[in-house]
C-alpha positions as a Markdown table, in Angstrom:
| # | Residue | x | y | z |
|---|---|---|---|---|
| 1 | Unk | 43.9 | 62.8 | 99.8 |
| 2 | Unk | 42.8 | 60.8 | 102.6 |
| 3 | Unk | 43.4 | 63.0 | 106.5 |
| 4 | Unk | 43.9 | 60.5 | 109.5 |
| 5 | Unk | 43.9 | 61.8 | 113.0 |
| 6 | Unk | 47.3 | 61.8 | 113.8 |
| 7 | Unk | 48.6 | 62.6 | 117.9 |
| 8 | Unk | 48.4 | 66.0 | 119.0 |
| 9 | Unk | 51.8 | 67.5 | 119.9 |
| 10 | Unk | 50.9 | 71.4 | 119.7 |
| 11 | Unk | 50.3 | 72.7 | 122.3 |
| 12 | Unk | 49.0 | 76.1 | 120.6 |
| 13 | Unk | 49.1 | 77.5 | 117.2 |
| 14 | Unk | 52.6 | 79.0 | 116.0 |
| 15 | Unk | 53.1 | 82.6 | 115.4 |
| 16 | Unk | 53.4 | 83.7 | 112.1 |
| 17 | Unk | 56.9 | 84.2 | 111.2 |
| 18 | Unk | 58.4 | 87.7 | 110.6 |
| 19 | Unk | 61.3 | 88.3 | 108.3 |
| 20 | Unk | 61.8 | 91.3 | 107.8 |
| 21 | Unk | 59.0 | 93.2 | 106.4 |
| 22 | Unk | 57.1 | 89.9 | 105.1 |
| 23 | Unk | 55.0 | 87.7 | 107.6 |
| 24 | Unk | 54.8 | 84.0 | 106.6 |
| 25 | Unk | 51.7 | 81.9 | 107.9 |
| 26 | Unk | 53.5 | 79.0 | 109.0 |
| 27 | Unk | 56.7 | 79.4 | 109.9 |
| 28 | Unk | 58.4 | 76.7 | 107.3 |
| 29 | Unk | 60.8 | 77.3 | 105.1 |
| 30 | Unk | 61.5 | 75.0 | 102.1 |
| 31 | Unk | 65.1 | 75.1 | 101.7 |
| 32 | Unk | 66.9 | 75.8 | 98.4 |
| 33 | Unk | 68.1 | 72.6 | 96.6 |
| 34 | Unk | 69.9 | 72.3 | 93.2 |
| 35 | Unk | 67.9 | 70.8 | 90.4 |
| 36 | Unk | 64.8 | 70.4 | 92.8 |
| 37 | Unk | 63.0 | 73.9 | 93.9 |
| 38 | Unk | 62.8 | 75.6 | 90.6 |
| 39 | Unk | 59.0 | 77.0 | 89.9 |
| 40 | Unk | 57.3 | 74.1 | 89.0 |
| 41 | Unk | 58.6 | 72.1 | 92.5 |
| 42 | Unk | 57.8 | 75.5 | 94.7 |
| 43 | Unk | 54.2 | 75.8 | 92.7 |
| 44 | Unk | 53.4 | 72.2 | 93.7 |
| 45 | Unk | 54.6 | 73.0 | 97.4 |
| 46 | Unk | 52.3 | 76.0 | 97.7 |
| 47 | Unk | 49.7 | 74.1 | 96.1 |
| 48 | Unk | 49.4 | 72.0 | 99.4 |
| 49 | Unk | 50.4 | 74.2 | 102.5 |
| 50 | Unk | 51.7 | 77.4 | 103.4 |
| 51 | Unk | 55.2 | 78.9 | 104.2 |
| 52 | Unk | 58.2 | 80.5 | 102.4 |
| 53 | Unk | 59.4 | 78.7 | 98.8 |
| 54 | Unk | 63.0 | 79.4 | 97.8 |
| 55 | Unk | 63.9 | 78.7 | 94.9 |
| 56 | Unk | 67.2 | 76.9 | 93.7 |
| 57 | Unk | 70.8 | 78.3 | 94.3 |
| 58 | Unk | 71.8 | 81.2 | 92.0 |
| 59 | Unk | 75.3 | 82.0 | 91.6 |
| 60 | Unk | 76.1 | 85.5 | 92.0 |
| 61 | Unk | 78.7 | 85.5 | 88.9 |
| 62 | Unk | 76.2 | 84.0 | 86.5 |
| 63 | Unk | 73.7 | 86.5 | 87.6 |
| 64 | Unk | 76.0 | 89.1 | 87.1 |
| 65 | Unk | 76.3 | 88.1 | 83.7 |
| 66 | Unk | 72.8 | 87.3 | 82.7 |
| 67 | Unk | 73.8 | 83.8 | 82.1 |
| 68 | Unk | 70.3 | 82.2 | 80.3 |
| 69 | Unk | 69.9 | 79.6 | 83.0 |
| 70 | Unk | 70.1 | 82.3 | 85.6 |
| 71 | Unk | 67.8 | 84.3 | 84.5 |
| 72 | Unk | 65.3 | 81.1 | 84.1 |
| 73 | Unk | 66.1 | 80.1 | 87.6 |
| 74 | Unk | 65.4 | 83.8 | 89.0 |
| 75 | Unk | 62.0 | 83.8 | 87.3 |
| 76 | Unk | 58.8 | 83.1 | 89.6 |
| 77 | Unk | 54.9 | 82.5 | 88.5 |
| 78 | Unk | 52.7 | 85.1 | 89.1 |
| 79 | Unk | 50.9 | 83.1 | 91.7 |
| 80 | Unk | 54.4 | 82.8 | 93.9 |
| 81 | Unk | 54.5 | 85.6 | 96.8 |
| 82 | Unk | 56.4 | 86.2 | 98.5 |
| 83 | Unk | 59.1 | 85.7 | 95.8 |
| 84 | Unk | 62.4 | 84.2 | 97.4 |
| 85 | Unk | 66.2 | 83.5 | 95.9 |
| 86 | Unk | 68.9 | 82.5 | 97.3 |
| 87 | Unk | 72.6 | 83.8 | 96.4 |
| 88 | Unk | 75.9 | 82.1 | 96.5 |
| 89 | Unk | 79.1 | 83.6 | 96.1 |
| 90 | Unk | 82.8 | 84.2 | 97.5 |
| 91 | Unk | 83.2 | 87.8 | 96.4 |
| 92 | Unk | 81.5 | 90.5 | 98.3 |
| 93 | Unk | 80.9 | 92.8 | 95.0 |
| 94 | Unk | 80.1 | 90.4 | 93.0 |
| 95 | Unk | 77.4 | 89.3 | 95.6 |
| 96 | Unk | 76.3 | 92.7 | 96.2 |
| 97 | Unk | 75.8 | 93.3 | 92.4 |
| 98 | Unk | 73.7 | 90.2 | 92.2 |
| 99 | Unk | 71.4 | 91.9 | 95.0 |
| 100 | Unk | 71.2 | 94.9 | 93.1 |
| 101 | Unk | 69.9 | 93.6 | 90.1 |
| 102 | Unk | 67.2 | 91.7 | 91.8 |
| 103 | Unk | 65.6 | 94.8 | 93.8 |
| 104 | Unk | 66.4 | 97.4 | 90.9 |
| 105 | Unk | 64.6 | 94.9 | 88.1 |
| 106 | Unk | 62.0 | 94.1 | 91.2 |
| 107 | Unk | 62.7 | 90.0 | 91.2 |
| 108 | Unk | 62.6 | 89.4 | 94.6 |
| 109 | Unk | 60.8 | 90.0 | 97.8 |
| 110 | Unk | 63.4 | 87.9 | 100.4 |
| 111 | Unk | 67.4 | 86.9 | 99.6 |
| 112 | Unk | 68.6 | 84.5 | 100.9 |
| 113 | Unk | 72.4 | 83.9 | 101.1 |
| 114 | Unk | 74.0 | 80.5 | 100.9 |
| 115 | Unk | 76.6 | 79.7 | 103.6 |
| 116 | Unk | 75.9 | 76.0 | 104.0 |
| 117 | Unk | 76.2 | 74.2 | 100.7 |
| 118 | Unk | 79.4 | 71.3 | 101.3 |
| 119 | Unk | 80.3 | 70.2 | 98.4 |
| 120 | Unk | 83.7 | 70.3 | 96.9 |
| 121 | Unk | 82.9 | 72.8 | 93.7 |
| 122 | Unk | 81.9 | 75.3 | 95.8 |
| 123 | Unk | 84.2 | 74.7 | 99.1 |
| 124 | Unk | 87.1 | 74.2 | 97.3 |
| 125 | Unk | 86.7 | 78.1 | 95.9 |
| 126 | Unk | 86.3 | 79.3 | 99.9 |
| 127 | Unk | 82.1 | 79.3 | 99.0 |
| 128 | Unk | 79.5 | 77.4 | 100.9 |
| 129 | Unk | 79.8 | 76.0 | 104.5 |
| 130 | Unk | 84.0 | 77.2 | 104.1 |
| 131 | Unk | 83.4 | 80.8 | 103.9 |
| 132 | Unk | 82.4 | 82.1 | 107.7 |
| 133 | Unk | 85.9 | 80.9 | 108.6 |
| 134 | Unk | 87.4 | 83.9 | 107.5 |
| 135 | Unk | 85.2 | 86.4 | 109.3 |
| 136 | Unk | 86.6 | 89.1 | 107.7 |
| 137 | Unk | 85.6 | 87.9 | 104.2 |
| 138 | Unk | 82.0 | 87.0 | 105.8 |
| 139 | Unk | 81.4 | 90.5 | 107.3 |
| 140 | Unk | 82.1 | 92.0 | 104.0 |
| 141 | Unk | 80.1 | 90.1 | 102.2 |
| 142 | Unk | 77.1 | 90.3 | 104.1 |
| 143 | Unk | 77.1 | 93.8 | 105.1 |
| 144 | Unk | 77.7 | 94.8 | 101.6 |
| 145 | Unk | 74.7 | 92.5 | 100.1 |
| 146 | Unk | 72.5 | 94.1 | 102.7 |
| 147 | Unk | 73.0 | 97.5 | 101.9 |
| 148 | Unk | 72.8 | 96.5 | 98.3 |
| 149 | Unk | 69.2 | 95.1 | 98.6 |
| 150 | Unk | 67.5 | 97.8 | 100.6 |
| 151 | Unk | 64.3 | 97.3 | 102.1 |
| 152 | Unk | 64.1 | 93.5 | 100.9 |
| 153 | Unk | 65.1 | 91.6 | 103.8 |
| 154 | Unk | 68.6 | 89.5 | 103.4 |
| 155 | Unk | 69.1 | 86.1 | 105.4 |
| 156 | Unk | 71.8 | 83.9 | 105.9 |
| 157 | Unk | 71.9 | 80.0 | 105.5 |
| 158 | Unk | 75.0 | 78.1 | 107.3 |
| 159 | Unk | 76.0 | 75.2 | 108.9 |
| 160 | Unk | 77.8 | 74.3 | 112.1 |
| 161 | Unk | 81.2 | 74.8 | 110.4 |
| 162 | Unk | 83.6 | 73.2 | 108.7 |
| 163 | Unk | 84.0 | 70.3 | 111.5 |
| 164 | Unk | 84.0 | 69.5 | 114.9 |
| 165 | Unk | 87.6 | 71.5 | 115.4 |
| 166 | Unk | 86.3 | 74.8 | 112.7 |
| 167 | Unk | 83.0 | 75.4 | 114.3 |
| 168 | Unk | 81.7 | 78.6 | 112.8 |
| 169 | Unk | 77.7 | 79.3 | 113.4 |
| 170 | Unk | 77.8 | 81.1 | 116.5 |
| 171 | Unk | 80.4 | 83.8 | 115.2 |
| 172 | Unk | 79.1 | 84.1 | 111.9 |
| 173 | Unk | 75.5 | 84.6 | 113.6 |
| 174 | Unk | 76.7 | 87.3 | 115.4 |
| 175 | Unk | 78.2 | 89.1 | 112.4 |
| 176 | Unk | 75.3 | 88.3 | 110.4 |
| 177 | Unk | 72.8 | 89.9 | 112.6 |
| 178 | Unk | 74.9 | 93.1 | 113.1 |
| 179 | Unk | 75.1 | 93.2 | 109.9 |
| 180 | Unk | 71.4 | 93.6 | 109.3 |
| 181 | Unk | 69.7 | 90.4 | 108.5 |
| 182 | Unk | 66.5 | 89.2 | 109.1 |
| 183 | Unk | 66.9 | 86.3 | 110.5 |
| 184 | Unk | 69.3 | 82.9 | 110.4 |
| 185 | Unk | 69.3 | 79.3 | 109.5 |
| 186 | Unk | 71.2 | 76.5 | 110.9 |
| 187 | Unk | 71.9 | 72.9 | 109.2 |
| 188 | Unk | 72.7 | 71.5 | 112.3 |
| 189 | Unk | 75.7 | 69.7 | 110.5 |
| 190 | Unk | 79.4 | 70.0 | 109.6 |
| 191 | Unk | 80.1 | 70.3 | 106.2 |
| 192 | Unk | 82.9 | 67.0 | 106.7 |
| 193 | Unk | 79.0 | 65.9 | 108.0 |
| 194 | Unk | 77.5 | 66.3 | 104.4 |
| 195 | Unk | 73.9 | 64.8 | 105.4 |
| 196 | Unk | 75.5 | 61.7 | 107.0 |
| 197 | Unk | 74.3 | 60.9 | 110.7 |
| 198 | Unk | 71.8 | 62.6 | 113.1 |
| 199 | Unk | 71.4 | 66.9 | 112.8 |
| 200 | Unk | 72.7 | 68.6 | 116.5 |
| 201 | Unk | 69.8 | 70.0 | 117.1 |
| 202 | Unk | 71.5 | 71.4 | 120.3 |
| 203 | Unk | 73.3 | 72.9 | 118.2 |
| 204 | Unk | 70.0 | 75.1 | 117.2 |
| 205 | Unk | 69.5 | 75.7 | 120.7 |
| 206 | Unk | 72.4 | 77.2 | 121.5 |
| 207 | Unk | 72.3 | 79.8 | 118.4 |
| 208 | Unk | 69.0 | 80.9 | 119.8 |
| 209 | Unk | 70.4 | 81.5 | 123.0 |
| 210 | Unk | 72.9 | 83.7 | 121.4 |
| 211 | Unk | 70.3 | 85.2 | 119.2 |
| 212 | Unk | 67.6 | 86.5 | 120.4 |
| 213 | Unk | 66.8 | 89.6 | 118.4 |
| 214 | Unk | 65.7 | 88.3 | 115.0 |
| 215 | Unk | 64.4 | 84.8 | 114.0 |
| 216 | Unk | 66.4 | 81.6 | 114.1 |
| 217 | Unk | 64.9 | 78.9 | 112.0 |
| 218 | Unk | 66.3 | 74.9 | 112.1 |
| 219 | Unk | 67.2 | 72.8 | 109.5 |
| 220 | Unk | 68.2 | 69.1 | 109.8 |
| 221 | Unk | 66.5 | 65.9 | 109.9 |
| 222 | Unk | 63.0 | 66.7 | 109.7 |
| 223 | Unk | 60.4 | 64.1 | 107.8 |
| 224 | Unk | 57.5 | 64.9 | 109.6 |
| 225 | Unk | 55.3 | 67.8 | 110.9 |
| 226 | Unk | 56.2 | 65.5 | 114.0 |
| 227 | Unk | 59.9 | 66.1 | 113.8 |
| 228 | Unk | 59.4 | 70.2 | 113.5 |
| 229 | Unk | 57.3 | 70.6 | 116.3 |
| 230 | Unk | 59.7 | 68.7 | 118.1 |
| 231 | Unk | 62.1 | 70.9 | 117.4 |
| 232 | Unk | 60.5 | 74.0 | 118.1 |
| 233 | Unk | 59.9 | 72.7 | 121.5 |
| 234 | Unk | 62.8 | 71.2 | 122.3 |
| 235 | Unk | 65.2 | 74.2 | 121.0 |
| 236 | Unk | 63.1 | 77.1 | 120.7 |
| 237 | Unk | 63.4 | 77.5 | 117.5 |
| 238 | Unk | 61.2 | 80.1 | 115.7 |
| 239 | Unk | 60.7 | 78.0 | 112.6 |
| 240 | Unk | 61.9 | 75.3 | 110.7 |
| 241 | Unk | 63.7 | 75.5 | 107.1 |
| 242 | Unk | 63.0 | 71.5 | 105.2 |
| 243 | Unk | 64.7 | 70.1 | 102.1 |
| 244 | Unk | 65.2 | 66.6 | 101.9 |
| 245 | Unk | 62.2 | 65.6 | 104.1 |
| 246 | Unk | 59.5 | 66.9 | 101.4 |
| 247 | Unk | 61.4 | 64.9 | 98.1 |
| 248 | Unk | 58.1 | 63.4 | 96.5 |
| 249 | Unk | 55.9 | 64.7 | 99.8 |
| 250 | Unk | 55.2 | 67.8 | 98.6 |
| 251 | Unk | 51.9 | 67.5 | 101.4 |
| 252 | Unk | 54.2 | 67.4 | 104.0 |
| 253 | Unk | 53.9 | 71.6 | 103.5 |
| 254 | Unk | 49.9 | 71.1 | 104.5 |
| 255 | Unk | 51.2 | 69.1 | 107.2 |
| 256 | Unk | 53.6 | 71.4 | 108.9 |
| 257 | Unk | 50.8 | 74.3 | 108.1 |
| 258 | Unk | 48.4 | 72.3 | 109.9 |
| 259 | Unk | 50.5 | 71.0 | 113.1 |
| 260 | Unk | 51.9 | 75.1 | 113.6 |
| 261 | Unk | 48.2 | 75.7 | 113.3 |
| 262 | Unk | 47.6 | 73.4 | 116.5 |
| 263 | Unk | 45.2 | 70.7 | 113.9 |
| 264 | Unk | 45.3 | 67.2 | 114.6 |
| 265 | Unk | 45.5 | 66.0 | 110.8 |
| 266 | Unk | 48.3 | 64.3 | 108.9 |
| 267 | Unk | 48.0 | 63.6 | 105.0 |
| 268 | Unk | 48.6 | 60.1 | 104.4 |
| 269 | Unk | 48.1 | 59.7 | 100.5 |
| 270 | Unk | 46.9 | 56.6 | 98.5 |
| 271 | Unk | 48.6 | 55.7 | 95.4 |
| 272 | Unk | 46.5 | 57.4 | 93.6 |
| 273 | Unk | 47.0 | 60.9 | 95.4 |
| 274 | Unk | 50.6 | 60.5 | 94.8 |
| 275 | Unk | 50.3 | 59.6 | 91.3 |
| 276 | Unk | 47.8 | 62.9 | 90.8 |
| 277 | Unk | 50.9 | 64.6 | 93.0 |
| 278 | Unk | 53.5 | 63.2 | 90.8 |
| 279 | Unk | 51.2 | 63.7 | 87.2 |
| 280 | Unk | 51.3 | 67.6 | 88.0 |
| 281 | Unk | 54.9 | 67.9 | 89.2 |
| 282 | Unk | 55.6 | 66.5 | 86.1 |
| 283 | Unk | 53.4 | 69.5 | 83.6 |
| 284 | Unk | 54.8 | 72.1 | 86.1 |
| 285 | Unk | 58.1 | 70.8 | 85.1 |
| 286 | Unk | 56.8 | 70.9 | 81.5 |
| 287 | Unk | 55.8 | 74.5 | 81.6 |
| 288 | Unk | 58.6 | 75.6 | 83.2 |
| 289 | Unk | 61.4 | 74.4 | 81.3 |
| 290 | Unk | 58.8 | 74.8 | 77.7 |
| 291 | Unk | 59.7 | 71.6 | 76.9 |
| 292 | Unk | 57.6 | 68.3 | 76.5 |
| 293 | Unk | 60.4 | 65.8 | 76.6 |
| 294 | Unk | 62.8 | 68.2 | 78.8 |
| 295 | Unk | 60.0 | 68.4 | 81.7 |
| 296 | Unk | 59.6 | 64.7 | 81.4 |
| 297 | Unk | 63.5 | 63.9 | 82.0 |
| 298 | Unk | 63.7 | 66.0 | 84.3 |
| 299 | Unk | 60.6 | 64.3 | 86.5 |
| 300 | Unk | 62.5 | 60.8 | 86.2 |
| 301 | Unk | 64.6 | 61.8 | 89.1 |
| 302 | Unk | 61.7 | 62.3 | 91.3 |
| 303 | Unk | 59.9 | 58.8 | 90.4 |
| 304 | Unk | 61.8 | 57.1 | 93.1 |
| 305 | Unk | 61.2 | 59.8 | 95.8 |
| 306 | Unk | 57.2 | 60.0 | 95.3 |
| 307 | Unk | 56.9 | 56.0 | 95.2 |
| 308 | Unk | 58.8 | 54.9 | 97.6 |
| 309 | Unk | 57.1 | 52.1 | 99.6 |
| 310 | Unk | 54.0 | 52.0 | 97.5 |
| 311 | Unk | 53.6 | 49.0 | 95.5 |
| 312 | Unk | 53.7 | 49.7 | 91.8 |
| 313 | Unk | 55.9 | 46.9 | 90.7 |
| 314 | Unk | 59.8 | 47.3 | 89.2 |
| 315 | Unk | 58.8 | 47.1 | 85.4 |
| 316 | Unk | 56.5 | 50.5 | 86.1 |
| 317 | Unk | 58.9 | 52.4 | 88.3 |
| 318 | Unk | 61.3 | 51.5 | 85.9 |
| 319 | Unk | 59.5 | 52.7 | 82.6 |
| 320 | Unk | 57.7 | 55.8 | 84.6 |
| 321 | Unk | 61.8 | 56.6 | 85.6 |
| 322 | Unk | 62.9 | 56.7 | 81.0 |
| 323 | Unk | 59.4 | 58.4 | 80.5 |
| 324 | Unk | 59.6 | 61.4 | 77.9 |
| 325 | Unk | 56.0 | 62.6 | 77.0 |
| 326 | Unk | 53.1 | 63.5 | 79.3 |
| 327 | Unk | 51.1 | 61.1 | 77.5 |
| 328 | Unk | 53.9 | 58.0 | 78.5 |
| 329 | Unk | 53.4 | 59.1 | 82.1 |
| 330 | Unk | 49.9 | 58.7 | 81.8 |
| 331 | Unk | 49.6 | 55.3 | 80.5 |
| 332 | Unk | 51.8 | 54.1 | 82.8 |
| 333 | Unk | 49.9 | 55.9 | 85.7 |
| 334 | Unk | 47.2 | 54.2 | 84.4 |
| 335 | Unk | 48.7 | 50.8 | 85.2 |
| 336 | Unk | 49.0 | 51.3 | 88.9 |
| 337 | Unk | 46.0 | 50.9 | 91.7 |
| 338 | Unk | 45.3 | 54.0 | 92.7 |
| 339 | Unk | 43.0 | 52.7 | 95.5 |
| 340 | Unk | 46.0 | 51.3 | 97.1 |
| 341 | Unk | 46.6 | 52.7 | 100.7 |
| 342 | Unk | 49.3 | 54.9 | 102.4 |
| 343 | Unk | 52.1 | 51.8 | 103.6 |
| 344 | Unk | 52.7 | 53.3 | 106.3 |
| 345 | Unk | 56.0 | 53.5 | 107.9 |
| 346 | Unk | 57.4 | 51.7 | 104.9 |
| 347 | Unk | 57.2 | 55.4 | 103.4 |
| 348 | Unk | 58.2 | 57.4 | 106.3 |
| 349 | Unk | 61.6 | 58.7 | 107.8 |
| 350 | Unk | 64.9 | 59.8 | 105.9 |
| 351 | Unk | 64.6 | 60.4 | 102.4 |
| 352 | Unk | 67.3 | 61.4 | 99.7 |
| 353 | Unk | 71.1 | 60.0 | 99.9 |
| 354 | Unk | 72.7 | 60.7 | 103.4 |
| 355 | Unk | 75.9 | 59.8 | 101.8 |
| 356 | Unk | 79.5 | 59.6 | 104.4 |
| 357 | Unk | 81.2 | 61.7 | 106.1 |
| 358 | Unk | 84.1 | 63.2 | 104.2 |
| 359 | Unk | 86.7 | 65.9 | 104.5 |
| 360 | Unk | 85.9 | 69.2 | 102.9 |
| 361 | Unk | 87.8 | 70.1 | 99.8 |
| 362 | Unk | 89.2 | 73.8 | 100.6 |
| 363 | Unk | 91.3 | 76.3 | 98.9 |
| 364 | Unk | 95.0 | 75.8 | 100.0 |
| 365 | Unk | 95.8 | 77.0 | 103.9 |
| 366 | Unk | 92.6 | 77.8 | 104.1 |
| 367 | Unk | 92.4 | 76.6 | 108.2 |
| 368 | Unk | 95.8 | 78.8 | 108.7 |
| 369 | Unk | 94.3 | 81.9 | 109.9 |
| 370 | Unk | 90.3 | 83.3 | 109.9 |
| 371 | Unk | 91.3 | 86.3 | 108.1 |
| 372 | Unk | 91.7 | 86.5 | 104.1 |
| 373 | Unk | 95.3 | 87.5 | 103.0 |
| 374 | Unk | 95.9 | 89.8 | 100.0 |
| 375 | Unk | 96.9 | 87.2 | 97.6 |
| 376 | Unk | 93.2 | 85.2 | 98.0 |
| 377 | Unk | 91.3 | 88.5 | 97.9 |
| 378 | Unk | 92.9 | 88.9 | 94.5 |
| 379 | Unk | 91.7 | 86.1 | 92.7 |
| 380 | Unk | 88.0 | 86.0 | 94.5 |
| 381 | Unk | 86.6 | 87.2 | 91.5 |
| 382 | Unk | 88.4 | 84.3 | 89.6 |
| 383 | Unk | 86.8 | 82.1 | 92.1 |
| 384 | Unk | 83.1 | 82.8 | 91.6 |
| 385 | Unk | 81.3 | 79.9 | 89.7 |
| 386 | Unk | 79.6 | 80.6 | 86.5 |
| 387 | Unk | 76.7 | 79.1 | 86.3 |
| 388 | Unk | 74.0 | 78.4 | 89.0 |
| 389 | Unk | 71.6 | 75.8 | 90.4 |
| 390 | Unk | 74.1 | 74.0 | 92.6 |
C-alpha cells in the first residue's frame, strides 16, 4: 500500500491507553457495530494497526440463553487479544449474568456496556441511549455487572442523552465511574441526533473536565487520523472510539497507530490495495460464518464502502455487490486496474448513512420522572431482546 507524507499534527507520541488492567498501544478503539465488527472485520482491523477491537453487540438475554448466534458472535480467533464484547441490556441481572458467563467460561478480557445504541428496537424497551435517564435503573445495572465480572475491566458507551432537553452523559459518568469502570465513551450525539449533523465535540470536553480519574475516550465524526488528533487536542480526550469512519478503510487503524505514534505517514491505497483489502475481508467473512456463499453475501454490503470514489465502473460494483463464491469475487477483481491511484478526496470524509434527525421511540412516560416505578421494574425482564448483533 502506497505511504505519502501527510502534515504533521502530533506534537508527541500518545500514551498507551490503560483500561483497567490491559494497556492498549494506540489509544483507538473500534467501536461495536451490528452486522460489521464480528471476527473476520476485527481480524482485518488488527491486521493493519493497533488498538482495542470490540466486537458486535451481544444481547444480554440471548447470552443468557446460549442463543446459537450469541455464542458465534462471543467467539474470538486465537490471534485477537485483548478479547473485547460489548453487552446490552435493560435488566440489571440479566446483564450481570451475561458478565458472569463470560469471566467464569474465560471469553473475555474487557466488557463493554452499550448505553448509546438509538434505534427504536432497543429505546423503545428503555435500552440503548434511553436507559441513563432513570439513574436509578443505570446505577443498578452497572454496579451489579461490575461486581459480576471481577477483575476484567467493565466500560460504559453512551451518548449525550436523549435530546437537547434529556441530556444525560455527565450524570451517568459520574455513576458509572463510582461504580467502578474503567473508563467512558461519549458519542457526542443525541439519540433524536442518530448520526445526523456534526458530533459536539465540546461535549467531550466537558465530560473530561468532570472526569478526571479514569479514561474518557471520543466518539463522533472521525474519518481521519487527522480528525482524532484533533480531538485529542482540542478536548483532551485520552483516546478516540471509531465506527463509521473505518467502513471499507480498515488502514485507517495503521493510520491512527501511526499519527498517536507522532509518524508523518498516511495510507493512501490504490485500487488494487483495496481490492487485496476487500478479497480478504471477504475469506475472513468466509471462515467465520463456515460458509462459502454465506461469507460472500455477507461481503456485498461492504462493496460500496471499500470502492467508493475509485473507478471500477457500475456493471463491476454491481456484479461484485450479488457475488456468492470466492472464485466470483476474484474474476471480477480481476477486471478492475489495480494500478489505479488513491482519488483523493473523492474517497475521503463521512462514510455510512447519516440518516435525519428523529424522535426517539421510548417506553410509555418514560420522560415523567428519572427514577423506574414498580410496575416497569416488573416487566424488565420481558423487555430484554432475544437475540443479539444489533
Amino acid at each position: 500500500m502506497t505511504i505519502t507524507d501527510a502534515p504533521r499534527t502530533a506534537t508527541r507520541p500518545a500514551k498507551p491507553l490503560r483500561i483497567g488492567p490491559i494497556e492498549v498501544d494506540a489509544p483507538v478503539v473500534l467501536a461495536p457495530m451490528a452486522g460489521i465488527t464480528n471476527m473476520a472485520y476485527r481480524r482485518l482491523c488488527r491486521e493493519y494497526g493497533a488498538g482495542l477491537y470490540v466486537c458486535e453487540m451481544i444481547t444480554s438475554r440471548a447470552l443468557v440463553e446460549r442463543t446459537p448466534v450469541s455464542m458465534q458472535l462471543i467467539q474470538h480467533h486465537e490471534s485477537e487479544t485483548p478479547r473485547s464484547i460489548q453487552l446490552y441490556g435493560v435488566e440489571p441481572n440479566t446483564v450481570a449474568e451475561a458478565a458472569t458467563i463470560l469471566v467464569g467460561e474465560d471469553r473475555a478480557d474487557h466488557i463493554d456496556l452499550n448505553f448509546g445504541c438509538p434505534v427504536p428496537k432497543v429505546t423503545r424497551k428503555g435500552g440503548g441511549a434511553a436507559l441513563p435517564w432513570k439513574l436509578d435503573l443505570f446505577k443498578d445495572l452497572v454496579e451489579k455487572t461490575v461486581k459480576a465480572a471481577g477483575d476484567v475491566p467493565v466500560t460504559v458507551k453512551m451518548r449525550k442523552g436523549i435530546d437537547a432537553d434529556h441530556l444525560t452523559y455527565l450524570d451517568a459518568a459520574r455513576i458509572a465511574r463510582d461504580a467502578g469502570v474503567a473508563a467512558i465513551s461519549l458519542h457526542a450525539r443525541t439519540a433524536n441526533e442518530h448520526y445526523s449533523g456534526h458530533a459536539d465535540w465540546s461535549a467531550i470536553a466537558t465530560l473530561k473536565e468532570a472526569i478526571t480519574d479514569i479514561p474518557v475516550l471520543g466518539n463522533g465524526d472521525i474519518w481521519s487520523a487527522a480528525d482524532a488528533l484533533r480531538m485529542v487536542d482540542e478536548t483532551g480526550c485520552d483516546g478516540v472510539v471509531v465506527g463509521r469512519g473505518c467502513l471499507g478503510r480498515p488502514w485507517l487503524f495503521g493510520d491512527l497507530a501511526a499519527a498517536f505514534r507522532g509518524e508523518d505517514v498516511r495510507a493512501m491505497p490504490s485500487l488494487g490495495d483495496v481490492a487485496n483489502a476487500f478479497r480478504r475481508h471477504a475469506e475472513l467473512l468466509v471462515e467465520f460464518f463456515g460458509s462459502e456463499d454465506h461469507g460472500c453475501r455477507d461481503a456485498r454490503k461492504h462493496v460500496s464502502w471499500y470502492f467508493k470514489g475509485y473507478p471500477i465502473g457500475g456493471d463491476v460494483r454491481s456484479a461484485l455487490s450479488m457475488a456468492s463464491s470466492l472464485q466470483e469475487i476474484d474474476d471480477l477483481l480481476g477486471q478492475l486496474d489495480w494500478s489505479a491511484p488513491y482519488p483523493g478526496a473523492d474517497v475521503e470524509g463521512p462514510r455510512g448513512r447519516a440518516g435525519h434527525p428523529k424522535r426517539t421511540a421510548l417506553p410509555d412516560r418514560w420522560l415523567e420522572s428519572r427514577d423506574v416505578d414498580e410496575a416497569f421494574r416488573k416487566v424488565l425482564a420481558a423487555a430484554e431482546l432475544h437475540h443479539s448483533g444489533g
